[in-house]
C-alpha positions, 0 to 999 in steps of 0.5 A, a space after each residue: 154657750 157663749 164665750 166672750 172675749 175669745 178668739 179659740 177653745 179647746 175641748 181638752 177633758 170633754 168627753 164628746 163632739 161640740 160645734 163651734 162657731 167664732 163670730 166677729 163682736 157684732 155676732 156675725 159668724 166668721 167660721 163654724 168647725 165641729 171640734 173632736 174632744 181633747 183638742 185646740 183650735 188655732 186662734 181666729 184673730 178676727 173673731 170676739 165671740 165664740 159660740 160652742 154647741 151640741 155637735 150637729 146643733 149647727 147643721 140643724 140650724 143651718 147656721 153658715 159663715 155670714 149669718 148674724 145672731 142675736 143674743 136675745 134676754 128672758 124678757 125678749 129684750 135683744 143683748 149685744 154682748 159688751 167687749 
């Protein structure tokens, strides 16, 4: 899931472990953590976007602070969320 605009999340009322990466409004990630269910993250004031995902999806991907993710539409068009 992507979230935009956001700088912090929280898993209050989930019932499991998501990953969660915060990404600059270019996509890069700044800082991925795995979040425990029923807590909040402190704010990432630099981050724009926040990508949260499976827990472990993360460590499948090899996903690291610095990579840079593209958001791509159905028809392969690439999309830079708007802020």
């Amino acid at each position: 899931m992507l979230l935009r605009p956001a700088m912090a999340v929280h898993s209050l009322g989930m019932k499991f472990p998501i990953d969660v990466a915060f990404c600059d409004r270019e996509l890069v990630v700044l800082r991925t953590i795995h979040l425990a269910p029923h807590r909040l993250t402190k704010p990432m004031f630099k981050a724009r976007v926040v990508i949260e995902a499976e827990a472990g999806a993360f460590e499948r991907w090899n996903l690291e602070p610095g990579d840079h993710l593209e958001v791509r539409l159905e028809n392969g068009d690439h999309a830079l969320p708007d802020e």
